[in-house]
C-alpha positions, 0 to 999 in steps of 0.5 A: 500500500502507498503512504498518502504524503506527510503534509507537514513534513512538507511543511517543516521542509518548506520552513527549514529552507526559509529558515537556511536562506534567511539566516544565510542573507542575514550573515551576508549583509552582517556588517552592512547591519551592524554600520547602519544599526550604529548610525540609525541609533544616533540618529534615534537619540537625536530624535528623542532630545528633539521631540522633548523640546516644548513645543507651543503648538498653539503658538507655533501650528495653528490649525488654521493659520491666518495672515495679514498683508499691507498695501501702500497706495501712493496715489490712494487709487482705485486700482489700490482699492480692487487689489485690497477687495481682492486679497480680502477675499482669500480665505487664510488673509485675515485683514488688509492694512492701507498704510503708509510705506514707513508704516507698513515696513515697521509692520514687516519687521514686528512680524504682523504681516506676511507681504507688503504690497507697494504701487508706486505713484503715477503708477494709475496714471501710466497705466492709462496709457497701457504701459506703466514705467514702475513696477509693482513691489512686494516685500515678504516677510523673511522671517515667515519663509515656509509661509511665504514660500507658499504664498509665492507659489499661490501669486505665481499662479495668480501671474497670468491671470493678473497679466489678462486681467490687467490688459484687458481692464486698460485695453478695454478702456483705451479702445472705449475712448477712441471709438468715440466714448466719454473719458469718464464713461470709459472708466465707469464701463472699464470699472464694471468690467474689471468686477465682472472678470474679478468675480468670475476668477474668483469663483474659479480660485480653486487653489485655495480651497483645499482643507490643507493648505497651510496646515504643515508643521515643518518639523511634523512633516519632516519627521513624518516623511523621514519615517516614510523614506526609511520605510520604503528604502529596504523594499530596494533590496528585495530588487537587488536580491532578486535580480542578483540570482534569476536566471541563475543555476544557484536560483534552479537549485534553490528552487528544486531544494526549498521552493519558490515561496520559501524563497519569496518569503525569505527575501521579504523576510530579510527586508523586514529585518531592514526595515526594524532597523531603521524605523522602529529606533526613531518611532520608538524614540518619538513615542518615549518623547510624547510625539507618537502616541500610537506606536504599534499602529503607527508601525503597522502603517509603515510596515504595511508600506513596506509591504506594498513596495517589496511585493511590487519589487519582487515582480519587477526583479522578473521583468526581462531586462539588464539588471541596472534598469530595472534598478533604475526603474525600482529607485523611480518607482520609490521616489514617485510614491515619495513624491505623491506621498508627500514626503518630500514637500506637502501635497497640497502644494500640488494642483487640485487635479493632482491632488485628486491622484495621488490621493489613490496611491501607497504612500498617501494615506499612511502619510496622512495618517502619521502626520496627524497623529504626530500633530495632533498627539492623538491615537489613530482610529481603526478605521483609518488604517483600512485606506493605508493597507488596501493596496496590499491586496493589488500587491499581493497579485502582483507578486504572485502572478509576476513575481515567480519565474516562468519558464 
């Protein structure tokens, strides 16, 4: 009679060749462990006298940041007016002051508002002919540089439209006049003009409608996506250790002796030891200063990220390509989902289509996650784990469709 096969034995087999080729990996990359665990651990006590510096995170990160911005109007002209009617309308600019020029330079230095707006005289009158001489100044505020960055950024969007807006405003009016019109009646009728095109951009302003512009902590955030580049970082050597043996007679007998999934899990294994080694150091450092309170789900996010990228590198170390592109093709893969995650500059510095995109990959939502709970001091809900770990699964028929190797 034949003996029906020992499951188990099967079992314990398949665990003894994960357990050969993940001791062995360890011993290979020993030194290369033991540098990185030296420096990881500086940098983690590091991180714990920074976070149990006293923050006044009222004072210093506002929920809501709210600024002020000064106008200095020579000629206290209409032209003043529709700039200052204009800004009032933006919603993180708490108040307009129409100052003097000495006045709103004292404003500058004592930090009351963020930019100084200057029309210099005769800049109105020029501006009738359609080609004024002066240009308009602005001075920020050098001591506010990530906010006034930001606002550099929306005003240079605001650019071109401005450029329209102001040639069609005096365009319209000088062409009113030589068609015969009244000199008055041409600014009344340019006047009704300009409102009509201000209220209809206006309603377009979609770039300051997103809920978090403006809501970045410098230190949060920075903390947060070093959290998030450590995570991802080990995923590339799960690339390498693929592409160094596939194809390989030493892959052809490791495969008859253990396996392909032994083989799999004992990379991702290696991997995983990576990643403890570099992120739980710094996570337990920012939990013992008070800044992370949820340690085990703040782990879980990142391990899951982790997850996500070495099971997408597995199947593209079988790609059938020279080994330096698709190491290539592996670092641009990680730094995109750096990128769209937010890691290395906040998203909301994004368009708004954009915005909408990246919204749907790996990194953006454990990014989220973390950066809220490191901000707020606040425990991360159940719930708002299930958006970070639903990429696993596409990952997860990645790996195992793409991921072995086909003959």
């Amino acid at each position: 009679m034949s003996k029906r096969p020992d499951k188990g034995a099967g079992v314990r087999e398949k665990f003894r060749a994960f357990r050969v080729l993940f001791f062995q990996d360890l011993r290979a990359a020993r030194i290369a462990l033991l540098i990185t665990a030296t420096a990881v651990i500086f940098l983690s006590v590091a991180l714990s006298k920074l976070a149990r510096l006293p923050m006044d995170q009222d004072a210093e990160t506002p929920t809501e940041l709210l600024m002020a911005a000064s106008i200095v109007d020579e000629d206290k002209s209409m032209l003043g007016d529709m700039i200052s009617l204009y800004f009032e309308d933006i919603r993180f600019i708490s108040h307009v002051y129409r100052d003097t020029l000495p006045r709103a330079v004292e404003r500058l230095q004592a930090e009351e508002v963020l930019v100084v707006i200057h029309l210099p005289a005769g800049f109105m009158s020029e501006s009738v002919t359609g080609a004024p001489k002066q240009p308009v100044q602005l001075w920020f505020n050098p001591k506010m540089q990530p906010e006034a960055y930001q606002v550099g950024v929306l005003m240079d969007q605001h650019a071109v439209a401005f450029d329209h807006l102001y040639s069609s405003i005096f365009g319209y009016q000088k062409l009113y006049v030589e068609l015969g019109g009244d000199q008055d009646q041409s600014w009344e009728k340019a006047t009704s003009h300009t409102l009509n095109i201000v209220v209809a951009y206006l309603d377009r302003n979609r770039f300051t409608a997103d809920t978090d512009l403006f809501k970045v902590n410098v230190l949060v955030h920075a903390l947060t996506g070093l959290l998030i580049i450590l995570s991802m970082l080990p995923s590339i050597g799960v690339l390498a250790s693929t592409i160094r043996v596939r194809d390989s007679s030493y892959e052809d007998r490791l495969l008859i002796a253990s396996g392909y999934g032994s083989l799999m899990a004992a990379r991702l294994a290696t991997g995983l030891v990576w990643w403890g080694l570099l992120v739980m150091p710094p996570l337990i450092a920012l939990h013992s200063g008070g800044i992370a309170v949820s340690l085990f789900k703040s782990a879980l996010l990142l391990v899951s990220l982790y997850a996500v990228t070495a099971l997408v590198m597995l199947a593209l170390g079988r790609v059938k390509a020279p080994g330096i592109t698709l190491l290539q093709a592996g670092w641009l893969f990680i730094f995109l989902l750096f990128v769209t995650g937010g890691a290395i500059y906040p998203v909301s510095l994004f368009p708004a289509w954009l915005i909408r995109m990246v919204r749907y990959t790996p990194a953006y939502p454990v990014m989220q996650v973390i950066y809220r709970s490191l901000f707020e001091h606040n425990a991360i809900q159940g719930l708002e784990l299930l958006p970070a770990l639903r990429p696993l699964v596409p990952a997860l028929a990645l790996a195992f469709f793409l991921g072995r190797r086909r003959r």
